[in-house]
C-alpha positions as CSV (number, residue, x, y, z in Angstrom):
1,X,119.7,-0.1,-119.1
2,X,121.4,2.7,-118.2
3,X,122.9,5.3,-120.5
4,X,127.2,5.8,-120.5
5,X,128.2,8.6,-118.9
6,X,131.4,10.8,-120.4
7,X,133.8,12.6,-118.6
8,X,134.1,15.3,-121.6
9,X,131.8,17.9,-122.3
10,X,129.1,17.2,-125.0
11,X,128.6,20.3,-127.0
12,X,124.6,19.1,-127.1
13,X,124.4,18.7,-123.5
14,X,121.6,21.2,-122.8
15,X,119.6,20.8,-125.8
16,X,119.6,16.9,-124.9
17,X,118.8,17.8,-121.0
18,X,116.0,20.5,-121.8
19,X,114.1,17.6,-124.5
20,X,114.6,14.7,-121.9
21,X,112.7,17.2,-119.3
22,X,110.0,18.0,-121.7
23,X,109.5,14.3,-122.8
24,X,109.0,13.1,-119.7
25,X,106.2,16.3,-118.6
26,X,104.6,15.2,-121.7
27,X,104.5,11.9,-120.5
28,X,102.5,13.0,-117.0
29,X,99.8,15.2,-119.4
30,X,99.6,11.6,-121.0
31,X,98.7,10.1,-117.8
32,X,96.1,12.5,-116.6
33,X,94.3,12.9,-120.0
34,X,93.8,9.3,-119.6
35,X,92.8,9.6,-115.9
36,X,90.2,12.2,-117.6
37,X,89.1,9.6,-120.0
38,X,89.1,7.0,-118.1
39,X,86.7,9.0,-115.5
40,X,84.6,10.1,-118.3
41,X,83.8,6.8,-119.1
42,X,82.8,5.7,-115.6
43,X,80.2,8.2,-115.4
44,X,79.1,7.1,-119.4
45,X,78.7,4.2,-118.5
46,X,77.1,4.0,-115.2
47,X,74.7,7.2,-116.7
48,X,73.7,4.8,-119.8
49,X,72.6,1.7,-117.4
50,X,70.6,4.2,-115.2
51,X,69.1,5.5,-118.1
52,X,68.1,2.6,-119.7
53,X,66.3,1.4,-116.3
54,X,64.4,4.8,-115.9
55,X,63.4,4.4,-119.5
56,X,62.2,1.0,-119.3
57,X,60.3,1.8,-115.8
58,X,58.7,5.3,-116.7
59,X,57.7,4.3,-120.4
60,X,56.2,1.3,-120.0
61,X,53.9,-0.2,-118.2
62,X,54.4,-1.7,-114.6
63,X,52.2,-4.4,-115.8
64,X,53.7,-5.3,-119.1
65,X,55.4,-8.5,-118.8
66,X,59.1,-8.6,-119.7
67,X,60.0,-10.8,-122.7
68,X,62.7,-13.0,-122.1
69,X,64.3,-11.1,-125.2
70,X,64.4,-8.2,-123.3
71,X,65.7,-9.3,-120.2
72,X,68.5,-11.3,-121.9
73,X,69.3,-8.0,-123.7
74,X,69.3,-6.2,-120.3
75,X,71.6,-8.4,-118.6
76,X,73.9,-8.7,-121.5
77,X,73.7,-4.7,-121.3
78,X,74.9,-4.5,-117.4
79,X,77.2,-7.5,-118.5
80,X,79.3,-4.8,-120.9
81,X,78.5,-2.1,-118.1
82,X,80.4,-4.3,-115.6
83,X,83.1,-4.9,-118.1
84,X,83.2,-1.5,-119.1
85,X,83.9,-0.2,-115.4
86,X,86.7,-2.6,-114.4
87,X,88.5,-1.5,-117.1
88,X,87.6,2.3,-116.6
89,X,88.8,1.8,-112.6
90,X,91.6,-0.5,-114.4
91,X,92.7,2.9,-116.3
92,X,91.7,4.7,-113.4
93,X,94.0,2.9,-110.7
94,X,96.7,4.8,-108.8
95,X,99.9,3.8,-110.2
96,X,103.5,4.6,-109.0
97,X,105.3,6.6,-112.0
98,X,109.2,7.4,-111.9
99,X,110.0,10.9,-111.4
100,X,113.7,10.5,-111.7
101,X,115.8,12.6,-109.9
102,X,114.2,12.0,-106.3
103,X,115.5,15.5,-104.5
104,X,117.2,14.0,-101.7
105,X,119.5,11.7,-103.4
106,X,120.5,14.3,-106.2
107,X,121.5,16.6,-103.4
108,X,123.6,14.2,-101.9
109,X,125.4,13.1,-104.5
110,X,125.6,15.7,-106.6
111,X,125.4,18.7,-105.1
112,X,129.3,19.2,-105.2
113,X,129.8,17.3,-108.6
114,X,130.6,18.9,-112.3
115,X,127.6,20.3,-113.3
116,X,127.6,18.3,-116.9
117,X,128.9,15.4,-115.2
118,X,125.6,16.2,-112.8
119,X,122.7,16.5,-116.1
120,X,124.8,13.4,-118.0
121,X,123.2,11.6,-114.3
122,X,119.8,13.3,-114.2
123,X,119.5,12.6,-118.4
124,X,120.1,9.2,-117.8
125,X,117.9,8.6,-114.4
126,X,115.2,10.3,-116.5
127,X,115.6,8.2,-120.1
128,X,115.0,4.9,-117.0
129,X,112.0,6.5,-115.7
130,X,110.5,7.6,-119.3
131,X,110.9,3.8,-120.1
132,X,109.2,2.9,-116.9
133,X,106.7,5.1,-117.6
134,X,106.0,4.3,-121.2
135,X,104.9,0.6,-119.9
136,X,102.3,1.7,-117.6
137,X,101.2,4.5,-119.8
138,X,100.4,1.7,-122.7
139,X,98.5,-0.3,-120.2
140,X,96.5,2.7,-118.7
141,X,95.8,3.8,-122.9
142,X,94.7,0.0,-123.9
143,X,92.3,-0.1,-120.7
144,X,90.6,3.1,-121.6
145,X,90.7,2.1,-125.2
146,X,88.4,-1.6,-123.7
147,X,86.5,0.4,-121.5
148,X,85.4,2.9,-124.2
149,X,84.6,-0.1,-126.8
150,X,82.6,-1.8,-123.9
151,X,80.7,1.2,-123.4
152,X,79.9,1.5,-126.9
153,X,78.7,-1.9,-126.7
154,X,76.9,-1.3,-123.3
155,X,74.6,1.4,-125.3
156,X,74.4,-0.3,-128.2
157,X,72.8,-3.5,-126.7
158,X,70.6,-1.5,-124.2
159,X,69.3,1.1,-126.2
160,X,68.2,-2.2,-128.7
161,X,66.7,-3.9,-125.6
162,X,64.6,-0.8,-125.1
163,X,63.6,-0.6,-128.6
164,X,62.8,-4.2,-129.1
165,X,61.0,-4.1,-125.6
166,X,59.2,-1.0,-127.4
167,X,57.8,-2.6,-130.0
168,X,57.0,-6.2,-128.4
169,X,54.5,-4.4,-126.0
């Protein structure tokens, strides 16, 4: 849906042009704060599993057998890992955002054009984009929000194994 463009001059046109430009950079430090999350939570997670093995390995001994309680912990532990990480690298993916105006086509089009007539265009190419945006930004935010539950999970279920495993031997 694209926005009507007027052949007057709106007496708000700047204001409106100068808040479009900063919605849509506050939009981008969205997406790599959640690229920062979602990295931090790949190394959580993978640093919790390989914690929990050391743990188990170094405390105990090599000639303790296992109870099937533990293992069945243990598994269900690297189960959340797993399910943690796809949606960390699900967060994490490289994804194609809009950066309305693309510089070759604004030159060619507008270069000789009515300067309002000119940031009426870019506002509305950018209002598209921010929209585009806003849909993959939701996804990227709902992944990191799974992968951070999972992880929390992930520890909660290992560090129990290890307790459990603890006190059985």
């Amino acid at each position: 849906m694209t926005t009507e463009i007027r052949d007057d001059q709106p007496a708000s046109l700047d204001t409106v042009f100068a808040e479009v430009k900063e919605r849509i950079a506050v939009q981008f430090d969205q997406a790599e704060s959640l690229d920062r999350k979602a990295g931090t939570l790949l190394g959580f997670s993978s640093l919790v599993v390989t914690v929990a093995a050391g743990l188990r390995f170094a405390a105990f001994n090599e000639s303790a057998v296992s109870t099937a309680f533990f293992v069945a912990l243990f598994v269900l532990g690297l189960a959340f890992y797993a399910i943690s990480v796809f949606f960390a690298f699900r967060a994490y993916a490289v994804v194609s955002y809009r950066r309305d105006p693309e510089p070759r086509p604004l030159r060619d089009l507008y270069l000789f054009e009515e300067e309002n007539y000119t940031k009426q265009r870019i506002i509305s190419n950018v209002i598209d984009s921010f929209g585009h945006n806003a849909k993959i930004l939701a996804e990227k935010a709902y992944a990191v929000r799974l992968a951070s539950r999972f992880l929390f999970f992930e520890t909660l279920v290992l560090a129990t194994a290890l307790a459990f495993e603890r006190i059985l031997t």
